[in-house]
N, C-alpha and C positions, 0 to 999 in steps of 0.2 A: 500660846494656845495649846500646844503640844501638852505641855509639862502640867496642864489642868484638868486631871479628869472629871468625868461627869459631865455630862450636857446639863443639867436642872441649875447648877449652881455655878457654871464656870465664868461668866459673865462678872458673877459679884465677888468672885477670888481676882479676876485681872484688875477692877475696875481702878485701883490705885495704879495700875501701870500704864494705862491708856491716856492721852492725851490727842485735847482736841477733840474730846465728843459734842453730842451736840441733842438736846433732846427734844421734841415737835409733836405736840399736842394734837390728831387731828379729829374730826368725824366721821361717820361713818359716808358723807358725801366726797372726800380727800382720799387721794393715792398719793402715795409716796413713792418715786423711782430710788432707786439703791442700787449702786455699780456694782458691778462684778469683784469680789474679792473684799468689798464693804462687811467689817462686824458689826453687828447690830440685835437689838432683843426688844422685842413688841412685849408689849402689856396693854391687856383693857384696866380702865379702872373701874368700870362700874357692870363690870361680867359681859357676859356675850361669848361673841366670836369671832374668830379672825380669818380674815380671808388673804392666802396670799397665790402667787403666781412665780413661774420657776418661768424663765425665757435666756436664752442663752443671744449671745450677739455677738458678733465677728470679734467683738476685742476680748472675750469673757476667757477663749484658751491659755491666757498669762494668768491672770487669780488662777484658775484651776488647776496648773499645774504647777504652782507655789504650792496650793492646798495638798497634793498628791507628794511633793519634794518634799515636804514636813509630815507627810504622815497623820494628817490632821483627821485622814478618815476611817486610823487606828481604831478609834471608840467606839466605832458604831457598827452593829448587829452585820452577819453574814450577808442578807440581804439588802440591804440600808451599802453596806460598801460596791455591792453587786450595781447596783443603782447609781454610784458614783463613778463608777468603772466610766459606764455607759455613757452618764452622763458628760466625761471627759472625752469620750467618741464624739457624742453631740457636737460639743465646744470645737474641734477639730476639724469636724468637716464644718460648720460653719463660718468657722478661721478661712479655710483651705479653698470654700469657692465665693467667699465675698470679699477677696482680694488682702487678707491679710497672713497670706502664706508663709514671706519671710518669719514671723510672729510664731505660728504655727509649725515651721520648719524648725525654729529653736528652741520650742518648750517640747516638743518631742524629743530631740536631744539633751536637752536638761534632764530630765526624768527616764532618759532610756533604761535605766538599770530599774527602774520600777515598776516598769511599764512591761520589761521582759517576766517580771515574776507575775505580774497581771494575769498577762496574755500565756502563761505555764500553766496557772493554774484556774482558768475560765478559757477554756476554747472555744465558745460561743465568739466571747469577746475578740479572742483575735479573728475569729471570723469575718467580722463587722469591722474590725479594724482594718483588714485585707482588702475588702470591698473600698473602704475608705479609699485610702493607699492608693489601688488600682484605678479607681476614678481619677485623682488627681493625676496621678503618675502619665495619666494617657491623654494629658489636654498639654498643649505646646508652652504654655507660662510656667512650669516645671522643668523647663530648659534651662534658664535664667537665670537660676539663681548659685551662689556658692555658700558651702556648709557651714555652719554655727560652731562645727567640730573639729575646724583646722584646715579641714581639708583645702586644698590650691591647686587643686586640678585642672583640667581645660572644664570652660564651660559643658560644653559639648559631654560631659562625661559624669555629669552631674547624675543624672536619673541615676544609672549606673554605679556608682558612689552610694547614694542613698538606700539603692534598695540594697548591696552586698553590707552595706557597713551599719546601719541601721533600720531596717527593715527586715534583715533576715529572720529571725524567728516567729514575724508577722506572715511573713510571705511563704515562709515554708520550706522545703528540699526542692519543690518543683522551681523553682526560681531562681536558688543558689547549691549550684549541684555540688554535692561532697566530694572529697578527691576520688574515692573510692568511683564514685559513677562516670567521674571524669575520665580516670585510668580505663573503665569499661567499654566506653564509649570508644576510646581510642583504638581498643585492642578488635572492634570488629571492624 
């Protein structure tokens, strides 16, 4: 998908590469459900219009941050990527309070070096990201768990871990104080 520019015509440069499509006729009385991370291209054939629906679901944060790790939302206009930023916040807290944390906890760290140039340059975003973070961070089922990143720490030490090691540029100076405020701190 990457290596196809253009949204109008990338569909029919892959289609020799794709395997296993499958194509379904419907009418205007027929929905179609389409999982998360599903390629797909609607057509009418006899004109009109199409109606579709964007819903996110506790499993939807893995597609999403495959789409963000390939860069897939390279092609698309300043605010078109603004919107997918967000949209991977969506994904996230919906991961993070409908029970599929673990999930959530490691497609954050798959994409953290992406996610830090995000949240650089949209500080709306990591605002809303913070808020995220901080909800979760403060309910007892973030105790639990050990990191996607290697880490083997005590449980116990988890939050802790998370928010100095992947979280800091989310969270801020106020969270993970610099040496320099540390030294400060000490000297009064």
């Amino acid at each position: 998908m990457r290596s196809v520019n253009g949204q109008m015509s990338r569909l029919k440069q892959l289609a020799t590469f794709l395997e296993g499509g499958q194509i379904v006729r419907t009418t205007s009385s027929e929905a179609i459900y389409l999982p998360a991370g599903w390629i797909h291209a609607v057509f009418t054939i006899t004109g009109g219009f199409l109606v579709s629906m964007e819903f996110t679901t506790r499993d939807s944060i893995e597609a999403f941050s495959r789409y963000l790790k390939f860069n897939l939302d390279a092609s698309l206009d300043t605010e078109s990527q603004i919107h997918c930023y967000d949209y991977y916040l969506d994904c996230l807290n919906v991961a993070l309070t409908n029970g599929r944390d673990i999930i959530a906890l490691q497609s954050w760290v798959s994409i953290e070096n992406r996610l830090h140039a995000i949240g650089d340059n949209y500080p709306g975003w990591r605002k809303r990201a913070k808020q995220i973070w901080e909800k979760y961070l403060s309910c007892k089922e973030a105790e639990q768990y050990s990191c996607s990143c290697g880490w083997n720490g005590p449980r116990s030490c988890f939050k802790r871990h998370f928010k100095n090691t992947h979280l800091s540029f989310v969270l801020g100076a106020n969270e993970v104080p610099s040496r320099a405020r540390k030294r400060k701190r000490s000297l009064k």
